[in-house]
FIKOLZA-1660 file (N, C-alpha, C; in steps of 0.1 Angstrom, whole numbers, plus 5000, padded with zeros to 4 digits):
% residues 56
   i   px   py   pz ch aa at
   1 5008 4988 5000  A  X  N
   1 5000 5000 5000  A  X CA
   1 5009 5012 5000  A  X  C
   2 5006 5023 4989  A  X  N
   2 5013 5037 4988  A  X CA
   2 5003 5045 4988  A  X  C
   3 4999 5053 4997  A  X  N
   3 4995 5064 4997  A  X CA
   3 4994 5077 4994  A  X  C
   4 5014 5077 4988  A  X  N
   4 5018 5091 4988  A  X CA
   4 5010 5091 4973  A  X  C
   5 5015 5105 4970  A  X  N
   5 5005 5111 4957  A  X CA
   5 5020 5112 4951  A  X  C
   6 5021 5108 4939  A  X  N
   6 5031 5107 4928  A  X CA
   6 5024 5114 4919  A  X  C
   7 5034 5120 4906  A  X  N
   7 5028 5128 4896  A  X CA
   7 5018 5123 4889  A  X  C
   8 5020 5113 4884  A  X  N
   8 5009 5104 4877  A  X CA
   8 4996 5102 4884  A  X  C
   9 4998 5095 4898  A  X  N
   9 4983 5095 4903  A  X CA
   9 4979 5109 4903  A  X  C
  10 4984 5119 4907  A  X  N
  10 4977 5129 4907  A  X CA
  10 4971 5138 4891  A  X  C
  11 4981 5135 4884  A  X  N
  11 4973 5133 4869  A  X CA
  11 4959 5129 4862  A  X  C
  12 4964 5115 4868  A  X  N
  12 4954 5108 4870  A  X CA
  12 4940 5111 4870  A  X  C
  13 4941 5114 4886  A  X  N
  13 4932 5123 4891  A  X CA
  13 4922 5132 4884  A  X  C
  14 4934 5140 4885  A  X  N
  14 4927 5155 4877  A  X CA
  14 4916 5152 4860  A  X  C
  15 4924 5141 4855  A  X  N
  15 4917 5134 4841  A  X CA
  15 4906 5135 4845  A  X  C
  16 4906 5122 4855  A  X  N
  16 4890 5119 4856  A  X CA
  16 4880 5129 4862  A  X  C
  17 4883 5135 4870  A  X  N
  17 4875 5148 4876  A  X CA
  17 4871 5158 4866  A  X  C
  18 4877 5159 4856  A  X  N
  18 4872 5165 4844  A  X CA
  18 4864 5160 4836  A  X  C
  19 4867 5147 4831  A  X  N
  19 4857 5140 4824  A  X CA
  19 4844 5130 4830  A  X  C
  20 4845 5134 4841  A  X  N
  20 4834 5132 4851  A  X CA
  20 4825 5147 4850  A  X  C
  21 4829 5157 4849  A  X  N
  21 4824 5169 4850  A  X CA
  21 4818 5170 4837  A  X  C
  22 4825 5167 4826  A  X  N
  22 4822 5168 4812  A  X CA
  22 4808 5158 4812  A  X  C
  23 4812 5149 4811  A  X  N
  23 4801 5135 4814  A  X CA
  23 4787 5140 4825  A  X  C
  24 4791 5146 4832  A  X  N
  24 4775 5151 4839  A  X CA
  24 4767 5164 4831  A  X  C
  25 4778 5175 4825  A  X  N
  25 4773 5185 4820  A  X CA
  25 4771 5180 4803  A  X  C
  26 4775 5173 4794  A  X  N
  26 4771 5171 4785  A  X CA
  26 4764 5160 4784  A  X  C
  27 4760 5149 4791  A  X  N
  27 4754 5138 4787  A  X CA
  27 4745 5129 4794  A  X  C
  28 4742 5136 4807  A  X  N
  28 4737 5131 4819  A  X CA
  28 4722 5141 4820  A  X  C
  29 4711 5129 4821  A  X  N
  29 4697 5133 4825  A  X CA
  29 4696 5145 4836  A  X  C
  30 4706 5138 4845  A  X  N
  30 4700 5145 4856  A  X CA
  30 4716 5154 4861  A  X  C
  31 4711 5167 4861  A  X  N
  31 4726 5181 4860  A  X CA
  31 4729 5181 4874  A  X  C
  32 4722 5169 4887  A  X  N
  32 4727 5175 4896  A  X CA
  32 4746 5171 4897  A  X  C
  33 4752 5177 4898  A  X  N
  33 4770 5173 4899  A  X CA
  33 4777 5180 4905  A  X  C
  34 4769 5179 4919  A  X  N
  34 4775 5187 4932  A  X CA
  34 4788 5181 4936  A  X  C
  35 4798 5184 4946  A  X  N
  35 4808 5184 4948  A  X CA
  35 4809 5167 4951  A  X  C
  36 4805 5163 4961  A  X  N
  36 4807 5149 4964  A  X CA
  36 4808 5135 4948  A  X  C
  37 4792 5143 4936  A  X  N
  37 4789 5130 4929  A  X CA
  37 4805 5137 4922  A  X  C
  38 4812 5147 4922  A  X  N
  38 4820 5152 4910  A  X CA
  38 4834 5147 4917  A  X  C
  39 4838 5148 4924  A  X  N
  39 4851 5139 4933  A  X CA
  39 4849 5123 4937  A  X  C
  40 4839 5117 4939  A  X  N
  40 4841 5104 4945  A  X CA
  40 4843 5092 4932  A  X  C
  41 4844 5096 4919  A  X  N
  41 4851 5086 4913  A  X CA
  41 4864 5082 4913  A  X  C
  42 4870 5102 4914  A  X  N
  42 4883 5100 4912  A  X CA
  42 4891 5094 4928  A  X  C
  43 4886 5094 4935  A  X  N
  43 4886 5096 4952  A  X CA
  43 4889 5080 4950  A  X  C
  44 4880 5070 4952  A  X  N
  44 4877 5059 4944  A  X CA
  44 4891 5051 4942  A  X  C
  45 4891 5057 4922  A  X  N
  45 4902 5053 4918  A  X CA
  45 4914 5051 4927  A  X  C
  46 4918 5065 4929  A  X  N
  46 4930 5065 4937  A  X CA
  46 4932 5058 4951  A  X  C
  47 4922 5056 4956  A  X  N
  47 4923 5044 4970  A  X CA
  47 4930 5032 4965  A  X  C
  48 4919 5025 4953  A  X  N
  48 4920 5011 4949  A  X CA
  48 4933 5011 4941  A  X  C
  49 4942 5024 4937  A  X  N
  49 4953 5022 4927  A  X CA
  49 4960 5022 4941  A  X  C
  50 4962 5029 4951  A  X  N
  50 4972 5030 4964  A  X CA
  50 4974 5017 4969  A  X  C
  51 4962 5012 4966  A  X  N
  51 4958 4993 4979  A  X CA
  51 4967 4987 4970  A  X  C
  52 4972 4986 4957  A  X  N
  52 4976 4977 4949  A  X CA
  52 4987 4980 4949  A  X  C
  53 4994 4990 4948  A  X  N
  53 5005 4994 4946  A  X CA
  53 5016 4993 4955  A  X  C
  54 5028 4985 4951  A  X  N
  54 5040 4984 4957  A  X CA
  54 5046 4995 4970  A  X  C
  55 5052 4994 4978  A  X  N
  55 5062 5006 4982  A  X CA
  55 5073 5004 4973  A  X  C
  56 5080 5015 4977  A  X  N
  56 5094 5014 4969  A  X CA
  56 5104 5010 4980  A  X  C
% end
């Protein structure tokens, strides 16, 4: 387990929180995309990439 935030995960990150944002304002029924539904994919991701990942 790595916790720390390296360039990439945080890259990472930032990707999906945009295209999470994009994805609710262009293509989603319902516009609500308050803070929590707009961060907890990427939030998510980055847990399950930390649990898998090596230390160095």
């Amino acid at each position: 387990m790595n916790f720390k935030p390296t360039k990439l995960k945080v890259i990472f990150l930032v990707l999906v929180i945009i295209l999470d944002y994009l994805y609710f304002h262009y293509f989603s029924i319902d516009k609500d995309s308050n803070l929590v539904i707009t961060l907890a994919p990427g939030i998510f991701i980055y847990l399950i990439w930390s649990l898998f990942e090596k230390k160095k």
